[in-house]
N, C-alpha and C positions, 0 to 999 in steps of 0.2 A: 290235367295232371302236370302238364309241362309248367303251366302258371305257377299250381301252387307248391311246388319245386323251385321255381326260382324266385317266387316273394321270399322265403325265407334269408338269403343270402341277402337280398338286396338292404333287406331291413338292418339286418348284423351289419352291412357295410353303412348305411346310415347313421346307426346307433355307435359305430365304432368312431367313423369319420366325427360326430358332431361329440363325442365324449372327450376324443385326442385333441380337437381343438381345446374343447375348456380346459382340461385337464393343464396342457401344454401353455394356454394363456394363463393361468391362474397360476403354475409355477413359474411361468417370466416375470408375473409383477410378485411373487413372493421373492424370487430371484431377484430383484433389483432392487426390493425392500429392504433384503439381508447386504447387497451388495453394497447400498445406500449406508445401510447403521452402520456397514466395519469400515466404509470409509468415511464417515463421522466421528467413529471411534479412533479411527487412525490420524486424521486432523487431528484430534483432540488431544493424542499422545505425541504429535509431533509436535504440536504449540508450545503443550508442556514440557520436552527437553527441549524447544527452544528458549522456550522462557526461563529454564534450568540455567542454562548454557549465556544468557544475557544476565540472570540476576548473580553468577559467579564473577563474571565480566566488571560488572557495575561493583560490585564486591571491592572488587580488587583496586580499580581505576579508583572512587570515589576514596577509597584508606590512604592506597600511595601519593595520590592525585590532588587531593585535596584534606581529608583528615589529616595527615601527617605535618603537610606542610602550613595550613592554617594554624595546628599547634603551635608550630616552630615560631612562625611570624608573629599571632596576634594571643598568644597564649591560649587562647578559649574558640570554641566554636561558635559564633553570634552567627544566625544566616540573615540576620534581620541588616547586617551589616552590608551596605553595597557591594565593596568589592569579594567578601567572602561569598554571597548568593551569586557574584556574577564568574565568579573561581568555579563555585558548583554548579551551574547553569550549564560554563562552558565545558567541563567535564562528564555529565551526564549525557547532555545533546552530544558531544564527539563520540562516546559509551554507543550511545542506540543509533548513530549514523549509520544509513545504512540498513537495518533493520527493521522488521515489520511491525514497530512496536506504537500503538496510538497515545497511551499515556506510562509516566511514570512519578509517583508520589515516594517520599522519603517520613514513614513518620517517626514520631521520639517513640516512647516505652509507654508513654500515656493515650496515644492514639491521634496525640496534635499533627497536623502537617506540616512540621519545617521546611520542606521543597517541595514542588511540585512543577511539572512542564507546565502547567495552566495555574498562572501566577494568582487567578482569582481563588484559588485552593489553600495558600498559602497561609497558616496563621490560624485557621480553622481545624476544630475537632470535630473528627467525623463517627456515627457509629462505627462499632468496626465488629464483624463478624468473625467466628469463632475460629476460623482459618490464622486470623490476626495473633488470637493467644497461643496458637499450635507454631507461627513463626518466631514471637518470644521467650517460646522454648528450645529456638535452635533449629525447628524443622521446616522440611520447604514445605509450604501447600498450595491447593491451589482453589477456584473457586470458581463453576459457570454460570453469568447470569445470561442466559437468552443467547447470544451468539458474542457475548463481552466472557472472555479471559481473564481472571485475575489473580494474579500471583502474588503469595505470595514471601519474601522471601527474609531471614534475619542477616541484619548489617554487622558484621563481625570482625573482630580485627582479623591481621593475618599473620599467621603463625610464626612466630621465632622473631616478632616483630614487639611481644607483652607477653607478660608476665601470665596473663589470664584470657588463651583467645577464644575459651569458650563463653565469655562477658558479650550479650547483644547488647549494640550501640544503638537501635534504630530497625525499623524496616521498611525493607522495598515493597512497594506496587507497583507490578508491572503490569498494565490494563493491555490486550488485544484482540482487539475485532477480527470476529472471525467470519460475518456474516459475508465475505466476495468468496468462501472459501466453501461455507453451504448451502452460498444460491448457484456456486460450480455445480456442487453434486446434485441439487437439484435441478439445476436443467440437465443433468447428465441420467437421472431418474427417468425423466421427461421422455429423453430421447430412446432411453431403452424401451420404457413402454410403447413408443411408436412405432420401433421398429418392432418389435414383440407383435404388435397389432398387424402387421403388413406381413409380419414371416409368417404369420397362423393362417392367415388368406389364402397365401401358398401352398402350405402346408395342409391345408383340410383339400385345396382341390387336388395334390398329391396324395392323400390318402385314400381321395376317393377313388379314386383309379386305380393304386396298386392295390387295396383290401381285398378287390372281388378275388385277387387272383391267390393274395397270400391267403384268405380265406379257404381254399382247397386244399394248400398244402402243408395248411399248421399243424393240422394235425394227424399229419405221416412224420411230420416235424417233431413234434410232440414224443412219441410212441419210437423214436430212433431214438431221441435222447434219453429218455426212461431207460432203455437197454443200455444203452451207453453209459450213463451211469451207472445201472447195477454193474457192468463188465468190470469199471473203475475203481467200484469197491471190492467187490472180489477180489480185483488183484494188488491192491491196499494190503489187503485182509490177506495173501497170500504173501505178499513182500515182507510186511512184519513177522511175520510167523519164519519165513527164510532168513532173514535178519537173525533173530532169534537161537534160532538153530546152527547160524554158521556161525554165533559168538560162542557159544555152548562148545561146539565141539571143537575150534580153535583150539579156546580155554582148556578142554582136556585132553586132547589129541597128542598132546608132547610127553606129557609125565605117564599117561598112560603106554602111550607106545615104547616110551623109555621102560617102563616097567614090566610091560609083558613081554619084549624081548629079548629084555634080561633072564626072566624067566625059564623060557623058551629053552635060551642057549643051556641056561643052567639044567634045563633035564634032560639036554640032549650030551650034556659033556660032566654028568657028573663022575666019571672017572679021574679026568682031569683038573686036579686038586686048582692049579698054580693059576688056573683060568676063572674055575670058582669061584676063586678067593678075588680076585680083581673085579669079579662080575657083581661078586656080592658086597664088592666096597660103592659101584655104582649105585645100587641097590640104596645102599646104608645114604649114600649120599643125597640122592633126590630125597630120602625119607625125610632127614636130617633138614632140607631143603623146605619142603612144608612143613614140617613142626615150628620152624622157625619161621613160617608165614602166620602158622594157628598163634604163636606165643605172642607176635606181635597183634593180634587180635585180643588172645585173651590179654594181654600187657592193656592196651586201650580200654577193655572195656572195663577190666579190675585191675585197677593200676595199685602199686604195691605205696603203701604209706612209708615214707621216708625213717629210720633210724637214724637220730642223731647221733653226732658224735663231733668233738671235737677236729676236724683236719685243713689242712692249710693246701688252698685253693690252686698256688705254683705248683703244688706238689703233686695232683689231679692231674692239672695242666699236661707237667712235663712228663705225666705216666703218658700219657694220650700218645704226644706229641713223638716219645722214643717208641713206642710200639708201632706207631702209623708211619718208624723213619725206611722201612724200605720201599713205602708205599710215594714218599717224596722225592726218592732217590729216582725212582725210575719212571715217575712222573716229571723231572727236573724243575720240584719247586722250592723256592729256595722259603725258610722258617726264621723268621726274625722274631725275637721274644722283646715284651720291653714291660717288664716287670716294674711298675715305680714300688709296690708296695708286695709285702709277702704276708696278706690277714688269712687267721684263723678264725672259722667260724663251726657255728653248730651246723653239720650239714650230714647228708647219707654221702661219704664217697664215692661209692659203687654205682648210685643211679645218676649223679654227676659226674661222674668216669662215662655213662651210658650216652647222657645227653652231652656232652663235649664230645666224644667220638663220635657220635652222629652230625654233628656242626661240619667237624673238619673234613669226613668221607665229602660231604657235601660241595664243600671247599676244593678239595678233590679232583670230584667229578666236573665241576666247573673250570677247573684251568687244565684242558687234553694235551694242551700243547706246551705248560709250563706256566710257571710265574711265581707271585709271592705271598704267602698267607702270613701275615702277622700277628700276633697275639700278644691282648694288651691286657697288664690288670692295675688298677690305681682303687681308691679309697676317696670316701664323701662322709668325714666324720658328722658332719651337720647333719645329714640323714640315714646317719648308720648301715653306710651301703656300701657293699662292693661290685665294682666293676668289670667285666669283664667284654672284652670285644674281641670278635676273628673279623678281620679284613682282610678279602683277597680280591687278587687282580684275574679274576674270572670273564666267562662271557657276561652275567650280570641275569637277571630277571626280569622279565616282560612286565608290566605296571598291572593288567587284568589278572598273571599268575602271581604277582606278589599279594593281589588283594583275598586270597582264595587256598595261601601258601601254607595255613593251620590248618585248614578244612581237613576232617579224617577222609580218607579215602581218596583224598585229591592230590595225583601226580601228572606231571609230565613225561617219565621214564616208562618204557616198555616193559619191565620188571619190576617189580615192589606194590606194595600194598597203599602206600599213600600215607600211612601212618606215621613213620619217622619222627618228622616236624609237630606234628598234633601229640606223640609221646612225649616230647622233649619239653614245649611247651607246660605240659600237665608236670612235668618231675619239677621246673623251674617252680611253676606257680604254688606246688605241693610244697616247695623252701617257702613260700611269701614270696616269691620275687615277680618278675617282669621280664620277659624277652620282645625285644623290637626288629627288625628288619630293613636295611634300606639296602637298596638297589640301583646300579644305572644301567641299562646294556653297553657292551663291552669294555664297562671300565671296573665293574667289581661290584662285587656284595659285602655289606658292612650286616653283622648278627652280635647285638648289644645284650647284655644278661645284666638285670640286678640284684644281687641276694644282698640280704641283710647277711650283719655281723653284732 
């Protein structure tokens, strides 16, 4: 009994021990395989901004260095000529001094080699691969044969230098060897699998020893975890649902409690006219309070189509700007107008009256401690547009809240609906027009409007 009690363990600790190792060896050399490609891959992207970074180089030197000045002197480019091939010789080689570059060929637009570091190239037309027409259009490419790099790249003049510096002169070949760079990683392959081979040796006679013992207690192991996680989701399952509920009764805890204590008092004092009447303007007020949250709902969702009419856009303005003046008085912001132009156009005043008070409360609310809100209007008779900007010296917009700043529903304020900006936007767009936004933190928010006229 006692035997065949303990043959079963020892076989699991066998079948474990000899599975961990392959398992273990067969992802080291999959592991070194992957590790191998993305550092071949990564050579191969480091060659090519090098090669990027030598054929701008070569660009530049060989136009300034030599184009320009062979012009100057001998009128024409001949490389067949001694001292112009030994001008570009000695320009090229001081170029790639220094650099891990094997060869570099210069061809014309027909595929000939006018230069080349290996003079027996010279003067010869070579095929040239499809990389070649993709660089005679201006574009770098590149090209691997076998562990050979080739780049390559369009000779162009340099800008503010012609009339036309998108004209190729020529192209580069930049040839490099890259094979000391993937017999690295291949002995670097090598040595992982070796050591991979010597850590599994280890590692299986480590296994075979601790198993017997983890073998007993995996699965007490096992059976606490299961519990453990059901406990976890439970109380998932129980945190959401509290979440839930404490946003719920937040949300109505205030206006409710506002309202049945108002209540309350009201039946306990209704003799007392003069308390009623104060109780019952609380009352009217939080009503008044949401109706005017449901209006800006029903306003978004059926937004009212504009009545045109004939009215002159200063005139909006300065209704806004006199009703909102003891709102700047005792915010101490100071109201600069700079009216270049006074256009009439076809607009609804009233939903423009809507959306301009909305702009400026906003403006507002942005300077707590003071500053200056400007307002601009001018005229674009070429696109029949008027202008209109509020600029103020506010705290400014965070760049992820500017991106998000239409979205319905979406505020930052501990009161409001979120709709404001998403209404204002709709009454603009409802004219044809365009509203934009820009922002910096603490130096102010610019809100541009364009309506036609």
């Amino acid at each position: 009994m006692y035997h065949s009690e303990g043959v079963r363990p020892f076989k699991l600790v066998k079948y474990f021990a000899y599975t961990s190792f392959s398992l273990i060896l067969i992802s080291s050399l999959a592991l070194s395989f992957v590790i191998s490609k993305g550092a071949r891959k990564l050579i191969l992207k480091k060659s090519e901004d090098y090669a990027f970074l030598v054929a701008e180089n070569l660009n530049h030197q060989v136009f300034l260095h030599f184009t320009l000045p062979t012009v100057a002197i001998f009128g024409r480019i001949k490389l067949r000529e001694r001292a112009q091939f030994e001008r570009m010789d000695r320009v090229v080689r001081n170029t790639i001094h220094g650099f891990n570059i094997k060869q570099v060929n210069i061809y014309d637009i027909k595929g000939k080699i006018a230069y080349s570091t290996d003079k027996k190239l010279i003067g010869k037309k070579m095929p040239v691969p499809p990389e070649f027409e993709q660089a005679k259009k201006g574009k770098l490419s590149y090209r691997l044969e076998g562990n050979v790099l080739k780049t390559y790249a369009p000779f162009m003049a340099e800008r503010g230098l012609v009339k036309d510096p998108s004209m190729v002169l020529g192209i580069f070949e930049i040839i490099q060897d890259l094979k000391k760079d993937y017999q690295s990683i291949t002995d670097f392959q090598r040595t992982v699998v070796l050591s991979s081979v010597l850590i599994m040796g280890f590692l299986f006679i480590g296994l075979t020893l601790i198993v017997r013992r983890a073998e007993r207690i995996i699965e007490e192991r096992t059976e606490e975890k299961r519990k453990l996680e059901e406990q976890l989701r439970q109380a998932e399952h129980l945190a959401n649902i509290g979440q839930m509920v404490a946003a719920i009764s937040h949300e109505l805890r205030n206006p409710l409690g506002v309202v049945s204590s108002t209540a309350e008092l009201l039946k306990s004092r209704e003799k007392e006219n003069p308390t009623n009447a104060q109780l019952s303007q609380i009352i009217l007020e939080e009503a008044k309070r949401a109706n005017q949250v449901l209006s800006e709902f029903l306003e978004f969702a059926r937004p009212r189509l504009p009545k045109l009419s004939s009215c002159e856009i200063t005139a909006i303005l300065d209704k806004v700007l006199t009703f909102l003046g003891p709102e700047f008085k005792s915010q101490q912001i100071e109201i600069v107008k700079d009216y270049k132009d006074k256009p009439i156009i076809n607009a609804d005043a009233e939903l423009l009256y809507r959306a301009f008070s909305n702009i400026v409360l906003n403006a507002i609310q942005a300077m707590p401690k003071g500053g200056r809100l400007k307002v601009e209007v001018n005229t674009n008779p070429k696109e029949e547009k008027v202008i209109i900007t509020f600029s103020d010296t506010g705290i400014g917009i965070p760049e992820d809240v500017l991106e998000k700043i239409f979205t319905p529903f979406f505020s930052t304020k501990e009161k409001g609906t979120g709709l404001g900006l998403a209404i204002v936007k709709k009454i603009i767009e409802n004219h044809h027009g365009r509203i934009k936004i820009e922002s910096e933190i603490n130096k102010g928010t610019k809100v541009i409007i364009w309506l036609p006229y």
